[in-house]
C-alpha positions, 0 to 999 in steps of 0.5 A: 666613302664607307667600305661597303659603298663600292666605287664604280670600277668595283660596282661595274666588275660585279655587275659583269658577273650578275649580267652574264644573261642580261636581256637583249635589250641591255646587252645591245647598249654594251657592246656599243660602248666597248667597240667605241671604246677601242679604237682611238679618235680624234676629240671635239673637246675643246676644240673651237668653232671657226670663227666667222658670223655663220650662215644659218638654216632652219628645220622645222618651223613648227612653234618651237621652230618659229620662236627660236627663229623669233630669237635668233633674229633678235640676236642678229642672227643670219638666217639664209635657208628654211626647211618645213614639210608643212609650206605655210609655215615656212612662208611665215618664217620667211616673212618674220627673216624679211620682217628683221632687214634681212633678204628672203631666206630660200625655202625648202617644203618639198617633203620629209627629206628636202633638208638634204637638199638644202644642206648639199651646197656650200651656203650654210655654216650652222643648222638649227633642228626643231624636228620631232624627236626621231628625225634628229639623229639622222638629219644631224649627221647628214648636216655634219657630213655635208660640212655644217656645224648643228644644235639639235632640239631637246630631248636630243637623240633617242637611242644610245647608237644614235648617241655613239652615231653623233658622237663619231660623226663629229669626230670624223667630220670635225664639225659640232653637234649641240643640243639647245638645252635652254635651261641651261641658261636661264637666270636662275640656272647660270647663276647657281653655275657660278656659285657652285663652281666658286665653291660656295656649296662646298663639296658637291653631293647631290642633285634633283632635276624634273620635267613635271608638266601637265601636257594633256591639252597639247598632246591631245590636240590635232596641232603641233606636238599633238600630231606626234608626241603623244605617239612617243607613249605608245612605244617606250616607259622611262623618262622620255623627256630628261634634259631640261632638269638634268642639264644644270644639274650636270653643268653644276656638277661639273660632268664631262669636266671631272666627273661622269654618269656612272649608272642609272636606276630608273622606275615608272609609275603605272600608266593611268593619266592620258586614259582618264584624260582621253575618256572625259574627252574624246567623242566615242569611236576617235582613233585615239580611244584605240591607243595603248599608253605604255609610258607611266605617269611618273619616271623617277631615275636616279644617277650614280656619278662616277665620284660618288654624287647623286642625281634624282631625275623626274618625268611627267607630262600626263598628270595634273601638276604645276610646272616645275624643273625643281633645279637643286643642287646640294653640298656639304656648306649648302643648298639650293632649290627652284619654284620657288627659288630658294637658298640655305647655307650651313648657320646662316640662321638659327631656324633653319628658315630658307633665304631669297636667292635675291640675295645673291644677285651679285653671281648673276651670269654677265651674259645676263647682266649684259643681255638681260634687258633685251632676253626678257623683252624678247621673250622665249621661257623668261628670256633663256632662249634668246640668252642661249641664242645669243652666245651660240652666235658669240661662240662662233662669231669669236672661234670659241668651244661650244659651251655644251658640245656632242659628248654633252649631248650623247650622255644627256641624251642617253638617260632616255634610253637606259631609263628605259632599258631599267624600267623593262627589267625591273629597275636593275641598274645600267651603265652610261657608256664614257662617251670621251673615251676617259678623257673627262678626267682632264677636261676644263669647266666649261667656259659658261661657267666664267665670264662670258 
């Protein structure tokens, strides 16, 4: 570090100074972090699920929700209750559970809020949610309250209070919160972990995560995430979408585990995409030819770690451009990079020319090398779904520490928020609150990152 780099303790006092007349939209992020910072709370680091082969439950059955139900029953997960707005879909799901051997799992379609039906008796040990965004928050504290362990869908929550609020509910009730970050957990993703983590790209210093796809079609259909995503543009410009490139980057980083996010500069493209897409393809007079898309095409955020590492994280869903996570991470003896995947390490060639990654097949993750056969067959993006169904089951069939736990799931999530918060004000840095509350210096590497 050079002197006039400041450390993050320096950076934080002179921005208390700078932001003495913040907007009321970066001073409501503060005074959360402090209040919770106060008061002293019993942690869910470490602490382990209760061992027993849960009793799950669904909500949400829509695609996302279907294909992890697909997973989970090849994982021999037991599912027992399901709960959709929509009836169909839930006599589907219903008849996929009776399709594995398993009995009719009991239904619940009586509209938004008969998940709090289903949730109130003592049956179920662990919710699955697969709604839209929104409803995350609430239907993951009312799960916690009533007793359940639960893993929500990506993006997880969408305000830093909703992140405190999961946060202290678990604490309280002394029940896990989870996002499904799949990506997490792919092939490519856990076997970098090991390599990173085995200390083979030497010092960690950078990073680069993305969520770059082209979701014009689906956003603009009249089915699934096209009856509500695309409303998520409307309201907010930042990075909306930010875990799938930023958790194996965290994981590989060690954050929560040593290091924290410090602070979040983030910047948005003008918006220009969903209009030019709607124009060659709506009818004249559609609703959707009234909708102002606030969000632009392309979010560029950029982490400052408390150890001084650097994340770069990317959004786009609105423009034409293949699919990509980009997955890098760097150091001082190396590099690795995704789509394609590729490898380089100090010397290993005079030409500076990159090396396939099947090369390295030895750090492949034992989850993989045990599960890999049946996660491909099964399917669900390359076979990381059932991977990442697979050892939630084991976590809690054998009393294990969730590998990604509610503090995980409140700093990740909270990258939508702040983005947004810098993007309104001009790309001027915010501060992530310490959801551990200090206790990340102490923390272990997280169990993924061994054997498993």
């Amino acid at each position: 570090m050079t002197m006039d780099e400041p450390t993050l303790e320096s950076w934080t006092r002179r921005r208390f100074v700078q932001m003495a007349a913040a907007s009321a939209a970066s001073i409501s992020v503060a005074p959360l972090a402090h209040a919770e910072g106060e008061t002293e709370h019993r942690t869910m680091i470490d602490v382990p699920f209760e061992k027993r082969n849960p009793r799950i439950a669904l909500i949400g059955l829509g695609g996302r929700g279907t294909s992890l139900l697909g997973n989970l029953l090849a994982a021999d997960g037991q599912v027992v209750a399901l709960c959709d707005i929509v009836p169909a879909k839930t006599e589907h799901a219903a008849s996929l559970v009776v399709a594995a051997g398993q009995p009719k799992p009991r239904l619940y379609t009586h509209g938004p809020h008969d998940y709090e039906t289903m949730l109130t008796g003592n049956d179920i040990d662990l919710v699955l949610v697969a709604t839209p965004w929104s409803w995350h928050a609430e239907q993951a504290i009312f799960a916690m309250k009533h007793g359940k362990d639960v893993a929500i869908e990506v993006p997880g929550v969408t305000t830093i209070e909703d992140c405190w609020r999961i946060v202290r509910t678990s604490e309280e009730t002394r029940k896990h919160c989870m996002m499904l970050e799949n990506c997490c957990y792919g092939y490519n993703e856990t076997l970098v972990l090991r390599m990173a983590h085995d200390g083979l790209f030497g010092d960690l210093l950078y990073g680069e995560g993305a969520y770059l796809h082209d979701l014009r079609k689906i956003l603009f259909s009249d089915e699934g995430e096209g009856l509500w995503r695309r409303a998520e543009h409307t309201k907010r410009n930042g990075n909306l979408y930010p875990t799938h490139g930023l958790g194996p980057v965290a994981n590989y980083m060690g954050i929560q585990r040593g290091d924290r996010f410090g602070y979040i500069v983030s910047m948005s493209s003008r918006e220009r995409s969903f209009d030019e897409y709607r124009k060659e393809h709506l009818q004249p007079g559609d609703p959707r030819m009234a909708e102002r898309y606030v969000t632009g095409d392309m979010n560029t955020s950029l982490i400052k770690t408390a150890n001084g590492l650097t994340i770069t994280v990317k959004h786009t869903v609105s423009t034409p451009h293949p699919y990509d996570r980009v997955n890098m991470i760097a150091g001082t003896k190396g590099i690795f990079q995704d789509y394609p995947a590729r490898i380089y390490f100090d010397g290993q060639n005079s030409d500076e020319s990159w090396e396939s990654i099947d090369a390295w097949k030895k750090y492949a993750h034992p989850l993989w090398q045990r599960e890999g056969g049946t996660a491909t067959k099964i399917g669900g993006h390359g076979g990381m779904d059932y991977i990442m169904l697979y050892r939630l089951l084991q976590c809690v069939k054998e009393g294990l520490p969730p590998d990604m736990d509610v503090y995980d799931a409140a700093a990740w999530s909270a990258v939508a928020p702040l983005s947004v918060s810098s993007v309104s004000r001009g790309s001027q840095p915010e501060e992530f609150p310490d959801f551990t509350r200090g206790k990340w210096q102490q923390r272990k590497v997280s169990a993924i990152a061994m054997q498993a």
